[in-house]
C-alpha positions as semicolon CSV with decimal commas, in nm:
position;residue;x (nm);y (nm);z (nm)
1;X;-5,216;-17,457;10,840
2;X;-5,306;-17,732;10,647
3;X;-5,120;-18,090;10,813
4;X;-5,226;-18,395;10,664
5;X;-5,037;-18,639;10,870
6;X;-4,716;-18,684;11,034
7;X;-4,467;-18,734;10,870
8;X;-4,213;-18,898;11,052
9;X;-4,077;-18,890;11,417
10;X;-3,712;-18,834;11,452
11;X;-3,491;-19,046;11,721
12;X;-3,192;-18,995;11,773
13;X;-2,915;-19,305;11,823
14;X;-2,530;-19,319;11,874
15;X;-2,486;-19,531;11,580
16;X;-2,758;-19,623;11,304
17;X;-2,518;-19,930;11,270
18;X;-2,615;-20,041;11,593
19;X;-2,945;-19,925;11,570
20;X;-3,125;-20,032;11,267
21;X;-3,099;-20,393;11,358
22;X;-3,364;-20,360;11,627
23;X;-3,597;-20,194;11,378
24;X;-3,525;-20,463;11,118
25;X;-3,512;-20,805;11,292
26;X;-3,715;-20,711;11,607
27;X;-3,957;-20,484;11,467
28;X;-3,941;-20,632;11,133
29;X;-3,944;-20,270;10,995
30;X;-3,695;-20,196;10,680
31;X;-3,464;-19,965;10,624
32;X;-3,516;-19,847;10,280
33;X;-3,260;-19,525;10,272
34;X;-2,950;-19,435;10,428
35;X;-2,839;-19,041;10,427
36;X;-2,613;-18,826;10,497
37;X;-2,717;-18,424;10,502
38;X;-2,393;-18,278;10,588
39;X;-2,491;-17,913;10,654
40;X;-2,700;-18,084;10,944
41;X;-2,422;-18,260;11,071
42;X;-2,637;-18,619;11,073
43;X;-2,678;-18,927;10,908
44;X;-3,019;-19,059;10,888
45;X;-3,171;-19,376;10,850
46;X;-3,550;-19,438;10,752
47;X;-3,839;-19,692;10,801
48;X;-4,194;-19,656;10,676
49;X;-4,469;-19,771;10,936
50;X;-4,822;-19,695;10,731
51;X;-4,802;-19,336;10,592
52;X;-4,547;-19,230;10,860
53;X;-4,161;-19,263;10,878
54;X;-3,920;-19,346;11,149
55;X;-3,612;-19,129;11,094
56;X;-3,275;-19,261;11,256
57;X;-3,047;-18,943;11,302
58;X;-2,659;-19,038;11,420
59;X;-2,459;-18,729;11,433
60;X;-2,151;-18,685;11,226
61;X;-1,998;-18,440;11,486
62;X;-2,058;-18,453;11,827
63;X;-2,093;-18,036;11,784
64;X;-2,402;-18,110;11,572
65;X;-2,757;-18,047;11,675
66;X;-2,752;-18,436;11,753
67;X;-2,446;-18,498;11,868
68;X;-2,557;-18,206;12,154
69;X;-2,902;-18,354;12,175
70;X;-2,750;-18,701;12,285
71;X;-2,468;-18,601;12,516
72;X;-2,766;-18,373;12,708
73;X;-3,077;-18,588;12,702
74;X;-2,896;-18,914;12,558
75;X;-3,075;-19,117;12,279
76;X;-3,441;-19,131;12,227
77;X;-3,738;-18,903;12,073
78;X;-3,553;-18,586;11,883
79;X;-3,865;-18,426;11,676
80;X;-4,176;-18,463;11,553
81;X;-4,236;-18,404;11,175
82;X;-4,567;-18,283;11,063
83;X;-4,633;-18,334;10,653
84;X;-4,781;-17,943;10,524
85;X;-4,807;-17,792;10,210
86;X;-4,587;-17,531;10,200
87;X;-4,318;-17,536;10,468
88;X;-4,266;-17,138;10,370
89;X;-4,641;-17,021;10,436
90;X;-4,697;-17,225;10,781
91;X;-4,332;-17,107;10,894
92;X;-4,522;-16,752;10,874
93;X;-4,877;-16,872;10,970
94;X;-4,692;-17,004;11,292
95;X;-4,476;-16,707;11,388
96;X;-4,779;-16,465;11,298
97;X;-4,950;-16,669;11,571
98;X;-4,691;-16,560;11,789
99;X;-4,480;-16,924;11,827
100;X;-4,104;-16,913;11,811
101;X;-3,982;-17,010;11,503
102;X;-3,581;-17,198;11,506
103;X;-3,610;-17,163;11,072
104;X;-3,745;-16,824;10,935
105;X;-3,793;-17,012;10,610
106;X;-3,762;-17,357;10,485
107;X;-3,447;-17,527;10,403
108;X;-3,339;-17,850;10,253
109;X;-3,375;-18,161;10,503
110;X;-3,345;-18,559;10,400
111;X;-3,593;-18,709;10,154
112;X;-3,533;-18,353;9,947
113;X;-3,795;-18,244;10,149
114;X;-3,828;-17,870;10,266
115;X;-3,785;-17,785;10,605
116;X;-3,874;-17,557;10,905
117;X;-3,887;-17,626;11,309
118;X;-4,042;-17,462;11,545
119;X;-3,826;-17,391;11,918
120;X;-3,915;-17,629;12,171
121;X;-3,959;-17,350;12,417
122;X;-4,277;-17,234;12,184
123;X;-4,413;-17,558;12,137
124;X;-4,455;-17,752;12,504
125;X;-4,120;-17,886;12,501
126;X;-4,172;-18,065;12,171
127;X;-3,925;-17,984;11,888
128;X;-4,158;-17,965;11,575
129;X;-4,070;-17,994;11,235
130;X;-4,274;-17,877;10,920
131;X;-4,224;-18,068;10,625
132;X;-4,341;-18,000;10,248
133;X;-4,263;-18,103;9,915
């Protein structure tokens, strides 16, 4: 597999309302894109911090994978996004190595990027995501 760098790290907050103030007037980071992806149940908020991202995720239903993620653990570090080539070919490359794959194959996330994670359980507790182009 082929990762040039990560791509973003994914935290999860109550409300990016409330949120992105910290990252803008404490931080002095800014928030250059708001989004919603519906069929992930999240709004997201980014930041750029050299060739990495900061990805605010709110939940837009507290059934969502966020909305779950906060009432169990409560807001902090969701994922960690590594920038590939192809999300399709290291989705295989991974589960021909044996690790426990949550997508089969890539699917549409934020930023139009493709998309695949990896289960927690398979990966030291950390929920990876694969990211391509």
């Amino acid at each position: 597999m082929d990762i040039s760098h990560i791509e973003h790290i994914g935290i999860a907050v109550n409300s990016l309302e409330e949120a992105i103030p910290y990252y803008e007037n404490v931080l002095g980071l800014t928030c250059y894109a708001v989004e919603e992806v519906a069929d992930q149940k999240v709004k997201t908020a980014f930041f750029k911090v050299g060739d990495t991202k900061i990805e605010l995720l709110e939940s837009t239903d507290p059934e969502g994978p966020i909305g779950k993620f906060i009432e169990k653990k409560g807001q902090g570090i969701h994922h960690l996004a590594f920038a590939v080539s192809n999300v399709n070919e290291a989705l295989s490359e991974v589960q021909e190595k044996g690790v426990a794959a949550i997508d089969k194959t890539g699917r549409k996330g934020a930023e139009g990027l493709n998309i695949g994670f990896l289960h927690p359980k398979a990966t030291l507790g950390v929920l990876t995501e694969l990211c391509s182009e």
